[in-house]
C-alpha positions as CSV (number, residue, x, y, z in Angstrom):
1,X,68.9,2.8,42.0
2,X,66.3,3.4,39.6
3,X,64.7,-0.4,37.8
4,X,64.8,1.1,34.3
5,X,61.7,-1.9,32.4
6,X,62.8,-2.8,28.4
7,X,59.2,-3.2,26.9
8,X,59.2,-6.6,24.5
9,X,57.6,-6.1,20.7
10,X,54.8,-8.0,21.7
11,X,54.1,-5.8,25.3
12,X,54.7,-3.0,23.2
13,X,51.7,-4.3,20.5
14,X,49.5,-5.0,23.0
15,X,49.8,-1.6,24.8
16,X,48.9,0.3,21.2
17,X,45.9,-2.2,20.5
18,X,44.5,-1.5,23.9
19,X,45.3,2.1,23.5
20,X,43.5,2.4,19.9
21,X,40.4,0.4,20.8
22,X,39.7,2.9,23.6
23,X,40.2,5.6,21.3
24,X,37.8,3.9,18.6
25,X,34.0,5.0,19.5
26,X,31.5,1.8,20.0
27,X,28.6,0.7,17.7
28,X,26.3,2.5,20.9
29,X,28.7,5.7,21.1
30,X,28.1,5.7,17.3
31,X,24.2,5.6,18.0
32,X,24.7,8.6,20.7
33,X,26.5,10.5,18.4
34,X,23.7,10.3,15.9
35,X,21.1,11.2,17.8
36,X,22.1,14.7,18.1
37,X,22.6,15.3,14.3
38,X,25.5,15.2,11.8
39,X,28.9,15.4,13.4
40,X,30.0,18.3,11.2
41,X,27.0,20.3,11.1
42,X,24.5,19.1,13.3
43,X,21.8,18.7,10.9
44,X,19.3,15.9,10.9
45,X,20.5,13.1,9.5
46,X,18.2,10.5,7.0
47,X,18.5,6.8,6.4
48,X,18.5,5.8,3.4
49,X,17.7,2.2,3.1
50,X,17.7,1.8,-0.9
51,X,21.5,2.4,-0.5
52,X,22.2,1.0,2.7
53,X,23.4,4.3,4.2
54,X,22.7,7.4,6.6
55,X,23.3,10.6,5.6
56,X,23.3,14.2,6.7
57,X,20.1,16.2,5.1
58,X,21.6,19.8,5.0
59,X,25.9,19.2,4.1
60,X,25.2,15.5,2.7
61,X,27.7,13.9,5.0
62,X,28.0,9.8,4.9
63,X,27.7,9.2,8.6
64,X,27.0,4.9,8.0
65,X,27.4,3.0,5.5
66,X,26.8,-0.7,4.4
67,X,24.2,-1.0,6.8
68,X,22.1,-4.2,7.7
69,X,19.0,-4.6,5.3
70,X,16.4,-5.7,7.6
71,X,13.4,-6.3,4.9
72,X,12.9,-9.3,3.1
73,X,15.6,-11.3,1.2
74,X,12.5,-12.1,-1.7
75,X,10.9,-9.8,-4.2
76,X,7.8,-10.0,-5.3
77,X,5.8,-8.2,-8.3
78,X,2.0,-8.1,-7.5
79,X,-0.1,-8.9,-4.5
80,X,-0.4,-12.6,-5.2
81,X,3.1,-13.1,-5.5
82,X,4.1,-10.7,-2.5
83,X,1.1,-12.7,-0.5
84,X,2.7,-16.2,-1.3
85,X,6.2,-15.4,-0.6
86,X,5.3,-13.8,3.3
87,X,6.2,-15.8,6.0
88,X,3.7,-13.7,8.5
89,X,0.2,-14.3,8.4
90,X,-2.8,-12.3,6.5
91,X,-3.5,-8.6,7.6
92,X,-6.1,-8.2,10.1
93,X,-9.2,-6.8,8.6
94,X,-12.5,-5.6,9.7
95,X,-14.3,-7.8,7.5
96,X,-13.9,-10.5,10.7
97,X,-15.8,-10.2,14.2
98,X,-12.2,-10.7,15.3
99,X,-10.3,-9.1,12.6
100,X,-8.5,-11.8,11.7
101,X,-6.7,-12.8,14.2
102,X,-8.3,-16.5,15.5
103,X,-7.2,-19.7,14.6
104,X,-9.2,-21.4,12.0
105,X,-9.0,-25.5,12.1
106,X,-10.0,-26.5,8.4
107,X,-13.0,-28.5,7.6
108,X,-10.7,-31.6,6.2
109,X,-10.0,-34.4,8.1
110,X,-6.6,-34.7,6.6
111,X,-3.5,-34.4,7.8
112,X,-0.4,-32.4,6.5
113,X,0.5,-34.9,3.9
114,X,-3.1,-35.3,2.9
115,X,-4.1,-38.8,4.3
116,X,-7.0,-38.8,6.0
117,X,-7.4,-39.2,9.5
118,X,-8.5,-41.9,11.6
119,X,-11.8,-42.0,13.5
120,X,-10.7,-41.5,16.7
121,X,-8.1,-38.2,15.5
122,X,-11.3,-36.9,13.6
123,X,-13.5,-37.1,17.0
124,X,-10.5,-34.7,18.4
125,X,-10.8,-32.7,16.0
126,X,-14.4,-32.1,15.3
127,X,-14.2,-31.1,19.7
128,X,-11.2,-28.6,18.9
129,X,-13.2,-26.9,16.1
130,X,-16.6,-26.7,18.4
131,X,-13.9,-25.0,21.3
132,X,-12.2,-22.9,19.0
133,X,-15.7,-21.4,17.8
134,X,-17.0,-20.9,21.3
135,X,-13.7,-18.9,21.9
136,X,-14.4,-16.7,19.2
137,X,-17.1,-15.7,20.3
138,X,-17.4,-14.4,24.1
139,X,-20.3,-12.5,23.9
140,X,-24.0,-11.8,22.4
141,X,-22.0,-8.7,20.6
142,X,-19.3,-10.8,19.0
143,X,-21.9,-13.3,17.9
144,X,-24.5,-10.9,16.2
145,X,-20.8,-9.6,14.5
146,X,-20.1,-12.9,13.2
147,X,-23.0,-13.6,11.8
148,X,-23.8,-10.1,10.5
149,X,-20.5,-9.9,8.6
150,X,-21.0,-13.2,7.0
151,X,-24.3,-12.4,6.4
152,X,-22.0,-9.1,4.7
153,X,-19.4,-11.7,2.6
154,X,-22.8,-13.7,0.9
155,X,-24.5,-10.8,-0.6
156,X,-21.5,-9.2,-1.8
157,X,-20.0,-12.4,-3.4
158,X,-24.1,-13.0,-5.0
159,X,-23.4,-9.5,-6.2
160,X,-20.0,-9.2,-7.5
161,X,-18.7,-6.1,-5.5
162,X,-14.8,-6.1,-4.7
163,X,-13.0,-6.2,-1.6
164,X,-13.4,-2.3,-0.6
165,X,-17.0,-2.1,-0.4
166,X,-17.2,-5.5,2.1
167,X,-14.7,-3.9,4.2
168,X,-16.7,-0.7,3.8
169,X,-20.0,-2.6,4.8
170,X,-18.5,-3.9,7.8
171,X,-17.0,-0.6,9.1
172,X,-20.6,0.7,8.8
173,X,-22.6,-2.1,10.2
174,X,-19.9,-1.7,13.1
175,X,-20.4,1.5,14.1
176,X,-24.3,0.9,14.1
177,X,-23.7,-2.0,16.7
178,X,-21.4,0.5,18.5
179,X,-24.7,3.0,18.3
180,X,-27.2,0.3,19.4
181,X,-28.7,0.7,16.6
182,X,-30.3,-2.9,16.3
183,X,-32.7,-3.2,19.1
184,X,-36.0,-3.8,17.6
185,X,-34.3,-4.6,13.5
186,X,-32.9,-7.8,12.7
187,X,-29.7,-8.4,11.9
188,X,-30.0,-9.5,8.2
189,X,-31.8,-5.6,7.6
190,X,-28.6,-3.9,8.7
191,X,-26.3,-5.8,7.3
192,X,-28.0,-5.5,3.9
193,X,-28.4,-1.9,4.5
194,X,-24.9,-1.4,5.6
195,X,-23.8,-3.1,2.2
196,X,-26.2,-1.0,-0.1
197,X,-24.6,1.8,1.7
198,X,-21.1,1.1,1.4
199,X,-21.8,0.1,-2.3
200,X,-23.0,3.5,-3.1
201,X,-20.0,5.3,-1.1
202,X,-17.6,3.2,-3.2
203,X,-19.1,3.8,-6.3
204,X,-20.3,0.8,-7.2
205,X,-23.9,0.8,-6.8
206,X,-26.3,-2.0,-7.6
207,X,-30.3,-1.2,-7.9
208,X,-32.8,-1.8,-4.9
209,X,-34.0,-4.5,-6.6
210,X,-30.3,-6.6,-7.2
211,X,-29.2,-5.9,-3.4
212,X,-32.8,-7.2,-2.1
213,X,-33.1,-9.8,-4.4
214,X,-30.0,-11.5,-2.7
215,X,-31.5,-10.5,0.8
216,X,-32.6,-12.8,3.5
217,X,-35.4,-9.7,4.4
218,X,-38.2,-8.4,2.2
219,X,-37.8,-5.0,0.2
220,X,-39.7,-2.6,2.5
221,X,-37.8,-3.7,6.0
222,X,-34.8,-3.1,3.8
223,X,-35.2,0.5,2.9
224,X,-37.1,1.2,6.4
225,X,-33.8,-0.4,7.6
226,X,-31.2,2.0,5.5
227,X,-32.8,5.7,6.2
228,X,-32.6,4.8,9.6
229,X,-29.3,3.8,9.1
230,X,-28.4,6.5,7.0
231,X,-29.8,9.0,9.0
232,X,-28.5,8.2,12.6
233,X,-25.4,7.7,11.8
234,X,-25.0,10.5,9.5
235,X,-23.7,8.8,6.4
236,X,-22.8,10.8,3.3
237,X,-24.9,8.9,0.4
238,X,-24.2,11.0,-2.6
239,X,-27.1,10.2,-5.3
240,X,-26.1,7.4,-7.2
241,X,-24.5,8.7,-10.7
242,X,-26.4,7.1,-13.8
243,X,-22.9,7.1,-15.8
244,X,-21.6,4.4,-13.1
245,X,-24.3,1.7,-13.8
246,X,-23.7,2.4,-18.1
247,X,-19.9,0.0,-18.0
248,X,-22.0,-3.0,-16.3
249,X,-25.1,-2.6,-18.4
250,X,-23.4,-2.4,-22.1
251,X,-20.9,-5.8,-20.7
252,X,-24.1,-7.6,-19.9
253,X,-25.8,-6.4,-23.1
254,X,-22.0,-7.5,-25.3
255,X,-22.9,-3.4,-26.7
256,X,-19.5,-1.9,-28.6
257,X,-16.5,0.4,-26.9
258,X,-18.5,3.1,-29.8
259,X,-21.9,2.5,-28.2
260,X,-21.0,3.1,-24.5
261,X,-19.0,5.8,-25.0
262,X,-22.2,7.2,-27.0
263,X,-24.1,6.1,-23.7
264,X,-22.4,8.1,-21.5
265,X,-22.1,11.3,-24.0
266,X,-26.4,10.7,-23.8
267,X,-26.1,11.0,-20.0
268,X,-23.5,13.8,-19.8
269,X,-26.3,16.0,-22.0
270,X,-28.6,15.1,-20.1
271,X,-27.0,16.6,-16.4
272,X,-26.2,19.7,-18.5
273,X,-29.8,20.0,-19.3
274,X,-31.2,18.9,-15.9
275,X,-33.1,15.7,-17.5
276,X,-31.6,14.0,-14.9
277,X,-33.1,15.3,-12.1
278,X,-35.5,13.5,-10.2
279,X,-35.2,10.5,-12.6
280,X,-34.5,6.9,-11.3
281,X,-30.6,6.9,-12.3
282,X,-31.2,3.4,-13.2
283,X,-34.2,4.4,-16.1
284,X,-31.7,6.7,-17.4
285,X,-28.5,4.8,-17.5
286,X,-31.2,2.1,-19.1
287,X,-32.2,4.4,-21.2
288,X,-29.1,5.5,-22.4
289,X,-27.6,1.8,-23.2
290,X,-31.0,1.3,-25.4
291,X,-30.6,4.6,-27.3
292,X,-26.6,4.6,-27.9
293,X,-26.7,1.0,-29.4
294,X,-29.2,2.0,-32.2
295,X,-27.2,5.6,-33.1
296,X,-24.3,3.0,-34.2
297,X,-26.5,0.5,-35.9
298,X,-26.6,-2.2,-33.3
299,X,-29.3,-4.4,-32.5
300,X,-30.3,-4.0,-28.9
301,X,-34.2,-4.9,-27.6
302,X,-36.0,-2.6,-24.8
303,X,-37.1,-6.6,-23.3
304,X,-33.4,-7.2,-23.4
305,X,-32.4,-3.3,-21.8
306,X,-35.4,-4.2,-19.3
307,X,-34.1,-7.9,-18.2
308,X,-30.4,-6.4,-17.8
309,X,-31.3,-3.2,-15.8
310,X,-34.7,-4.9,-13.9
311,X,-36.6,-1.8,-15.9
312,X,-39.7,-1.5,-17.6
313,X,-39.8,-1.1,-21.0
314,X,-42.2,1.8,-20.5
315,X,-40.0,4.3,-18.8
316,X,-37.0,3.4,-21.2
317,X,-39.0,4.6,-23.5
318,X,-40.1,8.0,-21.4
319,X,-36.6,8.3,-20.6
320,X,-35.2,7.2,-24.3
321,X,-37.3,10.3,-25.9
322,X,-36.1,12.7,-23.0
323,X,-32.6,11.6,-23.3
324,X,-32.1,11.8,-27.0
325,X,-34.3,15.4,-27.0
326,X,-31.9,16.6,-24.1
327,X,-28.9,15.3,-26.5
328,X,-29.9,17.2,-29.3
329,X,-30.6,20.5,-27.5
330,X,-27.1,20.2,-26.4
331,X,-25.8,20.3,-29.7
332,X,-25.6,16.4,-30.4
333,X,-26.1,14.8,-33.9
334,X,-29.3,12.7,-33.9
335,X,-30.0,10.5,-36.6
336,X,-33.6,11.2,-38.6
């Protein structure tokens, strides 16, 4: 006789919802699934993450949806903001012998809350900070880096250049201490070389005169120090445009919007006429902040031209005549 089973309404429930969730693919047969491309036409599929979802790139199929934003819950609207709302540390950078990525132990014998320590927590301290500087440094290499690069972060902060042309400085003096370049030059020479040549790569050049008046080494071992530079590492040193020293001369000088724009018309004339070449692009741009100021009626001195652009007064003149000449033959209007 054959046992004939009468299935209950919750047997019965549980045999479909076993049945279903082995039919229903997992998150990981999902994941298979889109590796090989869209299920209905086997295109490539994209993730959007502005709306969350993944999609097929030729038929436009919604494969996911809803998906998990993994970026940051915050927003932020410029770098200071963005920078004080991270929870991860500062980005590594080459303007550091280690790029960034020591400890530092600050100089302030103060605790979290402010309160100063005791004497015998400062003691501790002052050992941790020796340690941690020895650790920094393993080697003569790391040490010549440190202090080259620092060496780097004093001139440009005496000479106002931005961020770009220290990094710039240290990528260059790098690669000379990769090339062995130093053996028989000291340390301050390349570095200030490195950042004369990274300032006039950037476009933001400063005169012979600024960069070595904020040097540790005299002028001559200084430009001894960047052809050699220059030259062995194969650097490409465009001639420095007189136009880009004309926007910090006419600020320092308090000239009118009118006046520099007149400046840099004076200059332009002067490359279409050749003038320029084989002039000091500092005598020119000098030159050309004198001249424009007194074509709009403004009251500017050679003595104060010379003290701005650390230029005689004689070849602003030479260069004033040959700049408003050059102007004139180019069709400029020039005052009687």
């Amino acid at each position: 006789m054959t046992e004939t089973r009468i299935w209950t309404s919750d047997e019965t429930e549980r045999k479909e919802t076993t049945a279903t969730a082995r039919t229903e693919p997992t998150d990981h047969e999902h994941e298979r699934e889109h590796e090989h491309g869209c299920p209905e036409c086997g295109g490539s599929l994209v993730a959007d993450e502005e709306h969350g979802e993944t999609a097929c790139q030729d038929c436009g199929l919604i494969v996911e949806e809803n998906e998990v934003d993994r970026g940051p819950e915050w927003r932020a609207f410029d770098a200071a903001e963005r920078d004080e709302k991270a929870r991860v540390g500062s980005p590594t950078t080459k303007m550091m012998h280690d790029k960034g990525l020591s400890t530092t132990i600050d100089w302030q014998d103060k605790d979290a809350y402010g309160n100063s320590l005791s004497s015998r927590q400062r003691e501790k301290m002052q050992r941790l900070r020796t340690w941690n500087r020895r650790f920094q440094t393993q080697n003569h290499q790391e040490r010549n880096l440190r202090q080259a690069l620092g060496e780097i972060d004093r001139m440009a902060s005496a000479l106002g250049l931005p961020e770009n042309v220290r990094e710039t400085a240290s990528v260059i003096y790098r690669r000379a201490l990769e090339d062995d370049l130093l053996p028989g030059r000291s340390i301050e020479g390349i570095a200030t070389s490195s950042l004369y040549a990274a300032a006039r790569q950037v476009g933001v050049p400063r005169t012979i005169d600024e960069v070595a008046r904020v040097s540790r080494v005299d002028e001559d071992e200084f430009k001894r120090a960047y052809r050699y530079v220059v030259r062995e590492l194969n650097l490409e040193v465009a001639p420095a445009d007189p136009v880009s020293y004309v926007t910090r001369f006419a600020s320092e000088l308090d000239v009118s919007g009118e006046a520099e724009r007149l400046a840099r018309e004076l200059l332009q004339a002067a490359k279409n006429k050749g003038v320029h070449s084989g002039r000091n692009p500092v005598g020119l741009a000098a030159a050309a902040v004198y001249a424009a100021p007194l074509l709009t009626n403004e009251e500017v001195t050679q003595k104060q031209v010379g003290e701005v652009a650390d230029i005689s007064e004689v070849t602003i003149r030479n260069r004033y005549k040959e700049l408003l000449d050059a102007y004139e033959a180019d069709g400029g209007a020039v005052p009687a």
